[in-house]
MIDOSE-1310 file (N, C-alpha, C; in nm, 2 decimals, decimal comma, always signed):
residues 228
xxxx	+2,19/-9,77/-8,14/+2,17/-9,64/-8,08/+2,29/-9,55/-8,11; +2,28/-9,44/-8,13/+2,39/-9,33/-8,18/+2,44/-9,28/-8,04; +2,56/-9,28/-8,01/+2,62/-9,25/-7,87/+2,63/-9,09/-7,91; +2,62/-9,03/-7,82/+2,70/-8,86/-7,88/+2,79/-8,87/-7,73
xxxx	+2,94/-8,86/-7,78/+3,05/-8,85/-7,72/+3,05/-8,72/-7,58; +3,08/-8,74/-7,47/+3,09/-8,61/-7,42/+3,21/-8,68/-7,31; +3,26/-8,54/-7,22/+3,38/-8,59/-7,14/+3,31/-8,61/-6,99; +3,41/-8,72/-6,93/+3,39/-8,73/-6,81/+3,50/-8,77/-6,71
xxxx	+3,46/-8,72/-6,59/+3,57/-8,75/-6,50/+3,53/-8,69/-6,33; +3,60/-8,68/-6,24/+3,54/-8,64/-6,07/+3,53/-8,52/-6,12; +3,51/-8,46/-5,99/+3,44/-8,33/-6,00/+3,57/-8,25/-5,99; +3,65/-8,33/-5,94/+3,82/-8,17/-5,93/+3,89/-8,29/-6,03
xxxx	+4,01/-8,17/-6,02/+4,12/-8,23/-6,16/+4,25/-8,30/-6,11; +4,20/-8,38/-6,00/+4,27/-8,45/-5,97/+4,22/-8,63/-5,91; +4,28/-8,76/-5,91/+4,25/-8,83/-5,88/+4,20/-8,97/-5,98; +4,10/-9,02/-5,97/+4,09/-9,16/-6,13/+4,05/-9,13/-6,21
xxxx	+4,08/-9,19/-6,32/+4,00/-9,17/-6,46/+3,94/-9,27/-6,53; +3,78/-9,27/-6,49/+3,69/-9,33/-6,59/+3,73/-9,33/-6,73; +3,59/-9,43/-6,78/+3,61/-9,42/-6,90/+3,51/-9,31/-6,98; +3,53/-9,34/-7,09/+3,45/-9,22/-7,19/+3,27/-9,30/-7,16
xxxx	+3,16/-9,17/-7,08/+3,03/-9,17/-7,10/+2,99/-9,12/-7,22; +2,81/-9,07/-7,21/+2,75/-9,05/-7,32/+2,67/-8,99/-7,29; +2,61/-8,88/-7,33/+2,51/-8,81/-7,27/+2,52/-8,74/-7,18; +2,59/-8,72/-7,10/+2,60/-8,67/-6,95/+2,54/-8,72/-6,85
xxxx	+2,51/-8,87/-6,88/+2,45/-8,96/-6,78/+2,57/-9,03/-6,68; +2,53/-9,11/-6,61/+2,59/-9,14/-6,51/+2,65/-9,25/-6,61; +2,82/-9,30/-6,57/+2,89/-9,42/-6,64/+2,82/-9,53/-6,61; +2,75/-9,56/-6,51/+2,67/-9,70/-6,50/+2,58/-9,72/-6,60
xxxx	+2,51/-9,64/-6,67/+2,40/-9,61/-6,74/+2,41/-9,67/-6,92; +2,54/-9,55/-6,93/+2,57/-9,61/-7,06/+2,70/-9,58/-7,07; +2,80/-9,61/-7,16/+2,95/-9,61/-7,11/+2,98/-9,66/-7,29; +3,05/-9,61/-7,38/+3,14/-9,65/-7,47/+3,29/-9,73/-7,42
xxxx	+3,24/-9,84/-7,41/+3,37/-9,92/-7,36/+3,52/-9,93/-7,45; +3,50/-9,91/-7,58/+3,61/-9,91/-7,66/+3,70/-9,85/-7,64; +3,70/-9,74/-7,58/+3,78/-9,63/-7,60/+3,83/-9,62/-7,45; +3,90/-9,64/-7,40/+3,97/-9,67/-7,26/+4,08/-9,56/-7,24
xxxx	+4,01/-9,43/-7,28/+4,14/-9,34/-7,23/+4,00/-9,25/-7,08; +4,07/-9,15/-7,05/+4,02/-9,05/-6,99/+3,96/-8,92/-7,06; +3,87/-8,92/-7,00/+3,80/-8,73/-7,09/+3,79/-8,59/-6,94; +3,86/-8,51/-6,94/+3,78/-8,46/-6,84/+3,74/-8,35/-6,93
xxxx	+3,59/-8,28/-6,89/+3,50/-8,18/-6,95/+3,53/-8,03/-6,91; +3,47/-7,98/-6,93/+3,49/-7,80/-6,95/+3,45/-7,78/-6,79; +3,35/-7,86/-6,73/+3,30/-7,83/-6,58/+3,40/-7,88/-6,46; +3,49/-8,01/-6,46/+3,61/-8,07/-6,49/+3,76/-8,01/-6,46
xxxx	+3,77/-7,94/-6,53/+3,87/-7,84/-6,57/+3,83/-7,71/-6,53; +3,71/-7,69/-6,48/+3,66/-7,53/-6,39/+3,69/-7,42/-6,52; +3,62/-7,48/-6,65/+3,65/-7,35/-6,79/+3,54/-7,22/-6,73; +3,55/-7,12/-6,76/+3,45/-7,02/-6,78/+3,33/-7,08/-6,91
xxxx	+3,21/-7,03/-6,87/+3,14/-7,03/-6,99/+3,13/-6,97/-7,10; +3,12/-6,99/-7,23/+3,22/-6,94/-7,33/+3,11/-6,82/-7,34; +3,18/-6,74/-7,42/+3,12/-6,62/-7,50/+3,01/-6,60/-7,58; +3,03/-6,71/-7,67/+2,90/-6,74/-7,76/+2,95/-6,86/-7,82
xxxx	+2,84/-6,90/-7,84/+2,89/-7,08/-7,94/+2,81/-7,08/-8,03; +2,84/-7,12/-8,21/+2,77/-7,13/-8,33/+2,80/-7,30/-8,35; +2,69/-7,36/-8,39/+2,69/-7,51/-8,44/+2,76/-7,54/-8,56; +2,85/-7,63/-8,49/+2,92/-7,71/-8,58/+2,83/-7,78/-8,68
xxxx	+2,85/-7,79/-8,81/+2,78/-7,91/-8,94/+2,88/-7,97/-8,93; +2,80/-8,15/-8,87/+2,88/-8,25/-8,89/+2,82/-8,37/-8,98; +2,93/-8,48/-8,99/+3,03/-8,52/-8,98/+3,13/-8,39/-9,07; +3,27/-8,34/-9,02/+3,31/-8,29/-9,07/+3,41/-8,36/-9,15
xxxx	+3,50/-8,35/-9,28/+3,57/-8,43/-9,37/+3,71/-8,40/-9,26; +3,74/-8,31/-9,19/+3,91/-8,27/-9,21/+3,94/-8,27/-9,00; +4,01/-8,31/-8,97/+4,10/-8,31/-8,85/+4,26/-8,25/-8,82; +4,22/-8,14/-8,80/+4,35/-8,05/-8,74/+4,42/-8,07/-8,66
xxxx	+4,56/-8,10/-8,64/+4,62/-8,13/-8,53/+4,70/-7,96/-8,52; +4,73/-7,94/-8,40/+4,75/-7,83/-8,34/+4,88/-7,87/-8,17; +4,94/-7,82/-8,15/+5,05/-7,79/-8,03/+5,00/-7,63/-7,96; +5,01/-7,67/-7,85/+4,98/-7,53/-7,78/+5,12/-7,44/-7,77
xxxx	+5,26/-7,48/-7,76/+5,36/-7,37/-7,77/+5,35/-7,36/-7,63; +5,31/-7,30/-7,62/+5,26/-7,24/-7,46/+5,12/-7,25/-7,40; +5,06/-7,32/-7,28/+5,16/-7,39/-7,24/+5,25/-7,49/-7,25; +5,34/-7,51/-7,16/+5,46/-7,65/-7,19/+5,33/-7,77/-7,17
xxxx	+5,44/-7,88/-7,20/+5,34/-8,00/-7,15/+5,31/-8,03/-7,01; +5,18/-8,09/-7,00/+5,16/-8,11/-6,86/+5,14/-8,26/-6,85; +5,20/-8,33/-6,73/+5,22/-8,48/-6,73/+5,08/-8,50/-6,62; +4,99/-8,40/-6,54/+4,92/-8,49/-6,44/+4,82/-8,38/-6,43
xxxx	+4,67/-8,42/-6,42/+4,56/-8,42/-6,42/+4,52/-8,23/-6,39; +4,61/-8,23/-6,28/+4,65/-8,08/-6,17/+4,72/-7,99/-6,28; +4,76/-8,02/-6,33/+4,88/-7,92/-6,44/+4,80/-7,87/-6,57; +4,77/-8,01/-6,59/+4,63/-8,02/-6,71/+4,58/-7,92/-6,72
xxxx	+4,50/-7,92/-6,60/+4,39/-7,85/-6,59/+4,42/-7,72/-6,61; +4,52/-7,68/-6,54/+4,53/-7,55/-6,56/+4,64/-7,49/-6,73; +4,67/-7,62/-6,72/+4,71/-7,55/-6,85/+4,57/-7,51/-6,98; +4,48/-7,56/-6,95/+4,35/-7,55/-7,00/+4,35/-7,43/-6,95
xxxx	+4,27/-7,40/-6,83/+4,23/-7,25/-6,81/+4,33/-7,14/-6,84; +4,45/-7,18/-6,84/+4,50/-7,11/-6,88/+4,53/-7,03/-7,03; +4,50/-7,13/-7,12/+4,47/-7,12/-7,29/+4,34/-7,06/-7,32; +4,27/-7,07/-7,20/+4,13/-6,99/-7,21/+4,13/-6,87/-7,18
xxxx	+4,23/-6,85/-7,07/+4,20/-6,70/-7,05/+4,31/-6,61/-7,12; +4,42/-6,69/-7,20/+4,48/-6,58/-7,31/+4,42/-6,57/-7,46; +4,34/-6,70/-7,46/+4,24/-6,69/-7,57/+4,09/-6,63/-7,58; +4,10/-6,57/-7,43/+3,98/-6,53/-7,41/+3,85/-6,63/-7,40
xxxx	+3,81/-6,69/-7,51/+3,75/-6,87/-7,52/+3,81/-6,97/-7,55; +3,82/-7,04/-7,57/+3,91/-7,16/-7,60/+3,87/-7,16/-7,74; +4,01/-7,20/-7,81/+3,95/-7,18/-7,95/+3,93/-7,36/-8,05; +3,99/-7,46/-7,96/+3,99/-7,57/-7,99/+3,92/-7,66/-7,96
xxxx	+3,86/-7,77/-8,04/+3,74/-7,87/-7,98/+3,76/-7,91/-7,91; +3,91/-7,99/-7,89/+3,96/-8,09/-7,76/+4,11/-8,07/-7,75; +4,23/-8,13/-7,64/+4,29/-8,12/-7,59/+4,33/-8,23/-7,59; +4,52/-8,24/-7,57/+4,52/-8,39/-7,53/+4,66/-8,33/-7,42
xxxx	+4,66/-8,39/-7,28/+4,76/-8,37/-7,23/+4,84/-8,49/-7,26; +4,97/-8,48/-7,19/+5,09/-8,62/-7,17/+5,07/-8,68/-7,09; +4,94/-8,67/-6,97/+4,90/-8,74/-6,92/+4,79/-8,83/-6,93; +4,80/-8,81/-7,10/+4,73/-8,93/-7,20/+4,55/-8,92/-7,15
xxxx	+4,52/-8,79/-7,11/+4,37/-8,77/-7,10/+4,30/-8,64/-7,27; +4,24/-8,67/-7,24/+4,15/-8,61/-7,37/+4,07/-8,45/-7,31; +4,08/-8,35/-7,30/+3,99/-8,25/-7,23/+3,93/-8,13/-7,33; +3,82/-8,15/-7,29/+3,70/-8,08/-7,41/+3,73/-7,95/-7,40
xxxx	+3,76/-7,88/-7,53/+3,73/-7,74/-7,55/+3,62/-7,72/-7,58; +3,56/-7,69/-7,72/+3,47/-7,65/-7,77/+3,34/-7,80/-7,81; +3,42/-7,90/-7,75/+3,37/-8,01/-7,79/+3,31/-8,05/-7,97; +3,20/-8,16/-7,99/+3,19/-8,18/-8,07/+3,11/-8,11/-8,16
xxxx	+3,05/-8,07/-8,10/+2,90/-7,99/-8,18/+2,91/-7,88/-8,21; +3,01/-7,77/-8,14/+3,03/-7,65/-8,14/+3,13/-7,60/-8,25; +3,14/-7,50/-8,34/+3,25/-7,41/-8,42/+3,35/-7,43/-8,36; +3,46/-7,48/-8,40/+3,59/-7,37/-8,31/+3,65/-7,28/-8,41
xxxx	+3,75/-7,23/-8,31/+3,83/-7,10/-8,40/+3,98/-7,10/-8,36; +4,00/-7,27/-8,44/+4,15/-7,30/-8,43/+4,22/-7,29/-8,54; +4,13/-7,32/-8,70/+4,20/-7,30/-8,79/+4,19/-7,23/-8,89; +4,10/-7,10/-8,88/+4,10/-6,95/-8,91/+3,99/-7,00/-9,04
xxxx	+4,03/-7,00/-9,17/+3,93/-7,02/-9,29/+3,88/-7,18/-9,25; +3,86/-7,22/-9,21/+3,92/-7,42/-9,20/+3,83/-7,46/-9,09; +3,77/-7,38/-9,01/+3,71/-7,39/-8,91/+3,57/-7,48/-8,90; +3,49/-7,42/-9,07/+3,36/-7,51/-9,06/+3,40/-7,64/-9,12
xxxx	+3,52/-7,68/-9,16/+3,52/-7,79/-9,17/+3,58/-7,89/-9,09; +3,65/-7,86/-9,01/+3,73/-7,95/-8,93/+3,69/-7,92/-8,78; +3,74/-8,02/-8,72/+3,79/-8,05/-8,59/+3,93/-8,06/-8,53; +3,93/-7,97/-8,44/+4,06/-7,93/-8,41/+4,10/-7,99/-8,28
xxxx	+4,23/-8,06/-8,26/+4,31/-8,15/-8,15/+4,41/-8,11/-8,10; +4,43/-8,00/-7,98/+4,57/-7,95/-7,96/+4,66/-8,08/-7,85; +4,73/-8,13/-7,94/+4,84/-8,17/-7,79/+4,93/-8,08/-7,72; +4,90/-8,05/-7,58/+4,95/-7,99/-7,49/+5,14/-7,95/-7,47
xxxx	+5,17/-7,90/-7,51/+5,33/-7,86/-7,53/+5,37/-7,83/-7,66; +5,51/-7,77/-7,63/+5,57/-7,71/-7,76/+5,60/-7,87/-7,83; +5,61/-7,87/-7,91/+5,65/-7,99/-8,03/+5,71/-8,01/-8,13; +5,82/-7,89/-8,13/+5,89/-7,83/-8,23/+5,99/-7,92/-8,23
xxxx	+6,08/-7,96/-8,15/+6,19/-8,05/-8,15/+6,20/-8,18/-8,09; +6,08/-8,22/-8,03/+6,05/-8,43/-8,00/+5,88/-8,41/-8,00; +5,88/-8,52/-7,99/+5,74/-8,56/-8,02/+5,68/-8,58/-7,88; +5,54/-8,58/-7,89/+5,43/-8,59/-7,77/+5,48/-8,74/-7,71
xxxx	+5,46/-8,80/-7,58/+5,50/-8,86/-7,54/+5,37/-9,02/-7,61; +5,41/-9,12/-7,57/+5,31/-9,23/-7,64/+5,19/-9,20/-7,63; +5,18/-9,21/-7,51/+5,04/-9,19/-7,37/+4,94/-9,11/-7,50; +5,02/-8,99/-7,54/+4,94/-8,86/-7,56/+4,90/-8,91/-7,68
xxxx	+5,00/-8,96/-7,76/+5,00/-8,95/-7,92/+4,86/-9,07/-7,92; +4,87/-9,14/-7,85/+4,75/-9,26/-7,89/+4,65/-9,18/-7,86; +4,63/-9,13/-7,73/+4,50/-9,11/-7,69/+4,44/-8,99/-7,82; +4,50/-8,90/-7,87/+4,48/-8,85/-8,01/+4,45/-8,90/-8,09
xxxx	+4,51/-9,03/-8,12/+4,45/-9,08/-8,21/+4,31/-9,13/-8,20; +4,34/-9,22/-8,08/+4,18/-9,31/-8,00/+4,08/-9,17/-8,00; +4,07/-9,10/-7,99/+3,94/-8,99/-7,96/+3,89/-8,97/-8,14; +4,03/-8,91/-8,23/+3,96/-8,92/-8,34/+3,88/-9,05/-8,40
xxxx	+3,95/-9,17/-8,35/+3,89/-9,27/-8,34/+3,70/-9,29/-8,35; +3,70/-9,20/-8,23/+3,59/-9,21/-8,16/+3,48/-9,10/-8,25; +3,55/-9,01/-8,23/+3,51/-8,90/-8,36/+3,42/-8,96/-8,47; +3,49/-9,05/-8,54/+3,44/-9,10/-8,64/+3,34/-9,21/-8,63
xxxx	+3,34/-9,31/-8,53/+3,25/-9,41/-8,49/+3,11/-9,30/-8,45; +3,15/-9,22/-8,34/+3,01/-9,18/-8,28/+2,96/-9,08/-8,44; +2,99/-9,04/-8,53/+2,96/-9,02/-8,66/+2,95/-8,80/-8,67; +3,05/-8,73/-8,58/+3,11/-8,64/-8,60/+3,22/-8,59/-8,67
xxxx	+3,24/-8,75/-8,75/+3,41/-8,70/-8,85/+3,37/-8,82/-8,95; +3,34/-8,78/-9,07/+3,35/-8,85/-9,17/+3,43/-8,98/-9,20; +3,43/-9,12/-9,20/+3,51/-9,20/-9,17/+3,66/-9,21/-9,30; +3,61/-9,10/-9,43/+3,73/-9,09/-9,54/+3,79/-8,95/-9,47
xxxx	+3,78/-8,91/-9,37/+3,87/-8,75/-9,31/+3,99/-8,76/-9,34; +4,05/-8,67/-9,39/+4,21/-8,62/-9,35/+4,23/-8,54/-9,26; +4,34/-8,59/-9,25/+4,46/-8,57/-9,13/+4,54/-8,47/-9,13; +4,53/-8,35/-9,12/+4,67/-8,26/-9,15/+4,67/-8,15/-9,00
xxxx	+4,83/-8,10/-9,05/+4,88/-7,99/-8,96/+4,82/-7,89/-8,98; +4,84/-7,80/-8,87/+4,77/-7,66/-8,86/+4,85/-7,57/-8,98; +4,94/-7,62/-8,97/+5,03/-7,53/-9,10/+5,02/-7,58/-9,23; +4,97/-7,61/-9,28/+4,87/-7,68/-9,44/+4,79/-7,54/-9,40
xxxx	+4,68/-7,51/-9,32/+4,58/-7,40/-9,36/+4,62/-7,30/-9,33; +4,72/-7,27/-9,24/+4,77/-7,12/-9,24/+4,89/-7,12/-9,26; +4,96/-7,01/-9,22/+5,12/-6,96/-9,20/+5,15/-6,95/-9,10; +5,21/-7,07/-9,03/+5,26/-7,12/-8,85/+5,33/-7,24/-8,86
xxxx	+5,39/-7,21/-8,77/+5,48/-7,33/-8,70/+5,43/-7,46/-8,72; +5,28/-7,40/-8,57/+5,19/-7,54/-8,56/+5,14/-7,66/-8,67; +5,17/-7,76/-8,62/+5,21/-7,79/-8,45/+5,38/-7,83/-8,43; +5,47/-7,81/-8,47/+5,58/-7,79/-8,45/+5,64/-7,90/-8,58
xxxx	+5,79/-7,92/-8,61/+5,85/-7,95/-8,67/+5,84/-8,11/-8,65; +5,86/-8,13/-8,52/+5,84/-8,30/-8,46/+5,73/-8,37/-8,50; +5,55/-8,30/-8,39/+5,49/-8,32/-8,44/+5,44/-8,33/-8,59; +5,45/-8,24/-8,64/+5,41/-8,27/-8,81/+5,48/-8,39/-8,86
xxxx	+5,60/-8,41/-8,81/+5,65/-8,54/-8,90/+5,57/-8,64/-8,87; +5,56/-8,65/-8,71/+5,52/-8,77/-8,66/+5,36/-8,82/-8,75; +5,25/-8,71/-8,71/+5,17/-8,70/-8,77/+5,15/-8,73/-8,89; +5,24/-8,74/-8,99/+5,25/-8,80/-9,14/+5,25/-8,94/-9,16
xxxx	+5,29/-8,99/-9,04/+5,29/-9,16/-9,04/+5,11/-9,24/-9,01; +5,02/-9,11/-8,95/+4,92/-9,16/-8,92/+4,84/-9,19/-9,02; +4,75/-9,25/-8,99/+4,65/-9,31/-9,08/+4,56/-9,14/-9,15; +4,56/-9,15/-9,23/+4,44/-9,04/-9,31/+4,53/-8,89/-9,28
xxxx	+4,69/-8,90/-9,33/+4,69/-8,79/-9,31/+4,70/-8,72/-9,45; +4,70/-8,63/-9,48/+4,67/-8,60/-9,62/+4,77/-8,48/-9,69; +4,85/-8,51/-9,77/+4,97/-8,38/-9,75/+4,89/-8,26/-9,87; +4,80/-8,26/-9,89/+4,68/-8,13/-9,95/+4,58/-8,08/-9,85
xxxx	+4,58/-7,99/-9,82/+4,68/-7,87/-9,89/+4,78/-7,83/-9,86; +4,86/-7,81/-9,89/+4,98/-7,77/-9,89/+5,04/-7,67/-9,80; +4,95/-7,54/-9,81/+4,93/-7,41/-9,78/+4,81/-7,40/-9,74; +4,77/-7,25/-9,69/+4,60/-7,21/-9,70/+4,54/-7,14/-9,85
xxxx	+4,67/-7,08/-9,93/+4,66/-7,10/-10,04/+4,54/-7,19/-10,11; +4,57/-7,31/-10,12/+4,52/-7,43/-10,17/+4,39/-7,48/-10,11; +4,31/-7,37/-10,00/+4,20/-7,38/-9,96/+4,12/-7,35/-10,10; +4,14/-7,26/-10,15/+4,05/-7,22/-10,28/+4,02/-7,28/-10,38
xxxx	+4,07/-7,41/-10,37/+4,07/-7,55/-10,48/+3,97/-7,65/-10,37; +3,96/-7,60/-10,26/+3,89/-7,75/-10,17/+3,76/-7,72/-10,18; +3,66/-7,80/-10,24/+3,53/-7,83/-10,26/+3,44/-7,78/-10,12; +3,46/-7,85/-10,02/+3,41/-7,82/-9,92/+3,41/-7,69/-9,87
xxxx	+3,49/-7,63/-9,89/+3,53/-7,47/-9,81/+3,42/-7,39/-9,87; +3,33/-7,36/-9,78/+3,25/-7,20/-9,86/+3,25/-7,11/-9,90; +3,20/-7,08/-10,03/+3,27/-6,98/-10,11/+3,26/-6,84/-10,04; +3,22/-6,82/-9,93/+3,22/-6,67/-9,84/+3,35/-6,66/-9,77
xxxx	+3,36/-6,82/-9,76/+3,54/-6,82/-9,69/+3,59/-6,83/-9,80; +3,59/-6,88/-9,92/+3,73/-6,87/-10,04/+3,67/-6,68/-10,06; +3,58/-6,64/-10,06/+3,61/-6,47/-10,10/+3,66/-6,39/-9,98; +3,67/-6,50/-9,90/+3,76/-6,40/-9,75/+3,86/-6,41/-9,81
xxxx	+3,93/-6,52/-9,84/+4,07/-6,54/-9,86/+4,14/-6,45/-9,98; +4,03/-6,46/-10,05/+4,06/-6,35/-10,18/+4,04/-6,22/-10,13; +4,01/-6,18/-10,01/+4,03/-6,04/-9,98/+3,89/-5,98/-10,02; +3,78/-6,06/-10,10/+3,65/-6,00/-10,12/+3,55/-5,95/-10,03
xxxx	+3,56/-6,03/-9,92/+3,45/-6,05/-9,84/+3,54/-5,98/-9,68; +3,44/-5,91/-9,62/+3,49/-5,86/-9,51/+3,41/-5,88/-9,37; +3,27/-5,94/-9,41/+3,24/-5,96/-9,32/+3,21/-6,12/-9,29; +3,20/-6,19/-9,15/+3,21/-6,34/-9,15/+3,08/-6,39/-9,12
xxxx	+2,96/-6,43/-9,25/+2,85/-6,45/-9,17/+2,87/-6,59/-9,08; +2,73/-6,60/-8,97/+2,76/-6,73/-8,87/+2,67/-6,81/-8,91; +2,71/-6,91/-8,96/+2,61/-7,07/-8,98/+2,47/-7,06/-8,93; +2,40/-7,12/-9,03/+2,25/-7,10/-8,95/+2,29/-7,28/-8,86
C-alpha cells in the first residue's frame, strides 16, 4: 500500500509526540513506524489557511535545505509553534514544505503535494526543509539535524522525492546566505548532497528546470504561468 505522509500530534503545541500517521486517520489505524520522530501539522501549530495552493509534480529530483535567520531556534514544542506562525505571518504564507525545530520535531508548511515558494526558479523541482535558527556560525543541534534527515528519509520511501535526489543549499539556486555558513558545511557531509549547481546561474544547464523558468532567468519571460 502507498502511505502518503502527513503530520501528526495533540491538538495544542504542547505536550507528547506520537509517531508519524498517514492519511489523517487515527495512529491506531495506520502508523509508519520507521520513522520515530514527531510531525506537528498546519492545524497543530494554529497556521492560517493559505492563500492559494498550486500542486506539486512529484517525485521531485532536488531537496533544499534552508535556515530561517529569524526566527532564532526554538528548543520546545510552545516556541516551535510560534516560531511557525510567526514565519507565516511575515511571509504572509509559509513559503516552505516543512520545518524542523531543535526540538527534533518535523512541522508542515506547505507539505508534500503542495508548490512552495522557498527557492524562487527551483520551486517546481524541489522540496524545501527549513531548520529553525540562524546557522551561520554552529550547526543545528543533533536532535534537529537527524530528524531532517529521517523526514527526507521518509520523502523518498513514501515516493515524493526521487530516491537519486540531491541535496543542496539554498545558496546553490539563488544569491543568499541560506542556510548559513555552518549549516552548508555540515550539509556537505550528507548523503546526496550535490555541489551543482553552483549558483542559480547554472539552473539553465539543469534538464529538469522548465524552459518558462530558464526564460525567467534570462530576463525573457515576465509572466509566471501555474502548473496545471
Amino acid at each position: 500500500m502507498l502511505y502518503y505522509l502527513v503530520l501528526s500530534c495533540i491538538s495544542v503545541c504542547v505536550g507528547a509526540m506520537p509517531t508519524v500517521v498517514v492519511n489523517r486517520v487515527e495512529s491506531t489505524e495506520n502508523e509508519v513506524h520507521s520513522y520515530n520522530f514527531p510531525f506537528v501539522s498546519r492545524a497543530q501549530w494554529r497556521a492560517r489557511d493559505p492563500v492559494k495552493t498550486t500542486p506539486l509534480q512529484t517525485p521531485v529530483p532536488y531537496v533544499v535545505i534552508h535556515h530561517s535567520y529569524i526566527p532564532p531556534a526554538c528548543y520546545d514544542r510552545e516556541k516551535c509553534c510560534a516560531a511557525m506562525r510567526g514565519m507565516q505571518d511575515f511571509h504572509i504564507d509559509d513559503h516552505g514544505c516543512f520545518a524542523v525545530g531543535s526540538d527534533g520535531a518535523a512541522y508542515e508548511g506547505r507539505g508534500w503535494e503542495t508548490l512552495g515558494a522557498h527557492a524562487l526558479h527551483f520551486n517546481s523541482v524541489s522540496i524545501g526543509i527549513c531548520l529553525i535558527g540562524d546557522w551561520r556560525y554552529e550547526i543545528p543541534p543533533a536532535q534537529q539535524r537527524k530528524t531532517a534527515m529521517a523526514l527526507i528519509a521518509a520523502g523518498v520511501e513514501l515516493g515524493y522525492i526521487k530516491p537519486d535526489y540531491k541535496l543542496l543549499g539554498h545558496r546553490q539556486v539563488r544569491a543568499t546566505e541560506c542556510p548559513g555558513d555552518a549549516l552548508f558545511n555540515e550539509i556537505k557531509t550528507w548523503d546526496h548532497f550535490s555541489p551543482y549547481p553552483s549558483s542559480h546561474l547554472d539552473l539553465l544547464d539543469i534538464a529538469e528546470i522548465p524552459e518558462w523558468v530558464k526564460d525567467t532567468i534570462r530576463g525573457k519571460n515576465t509572466t509566471i504561468p501555474i502548473p496545471s
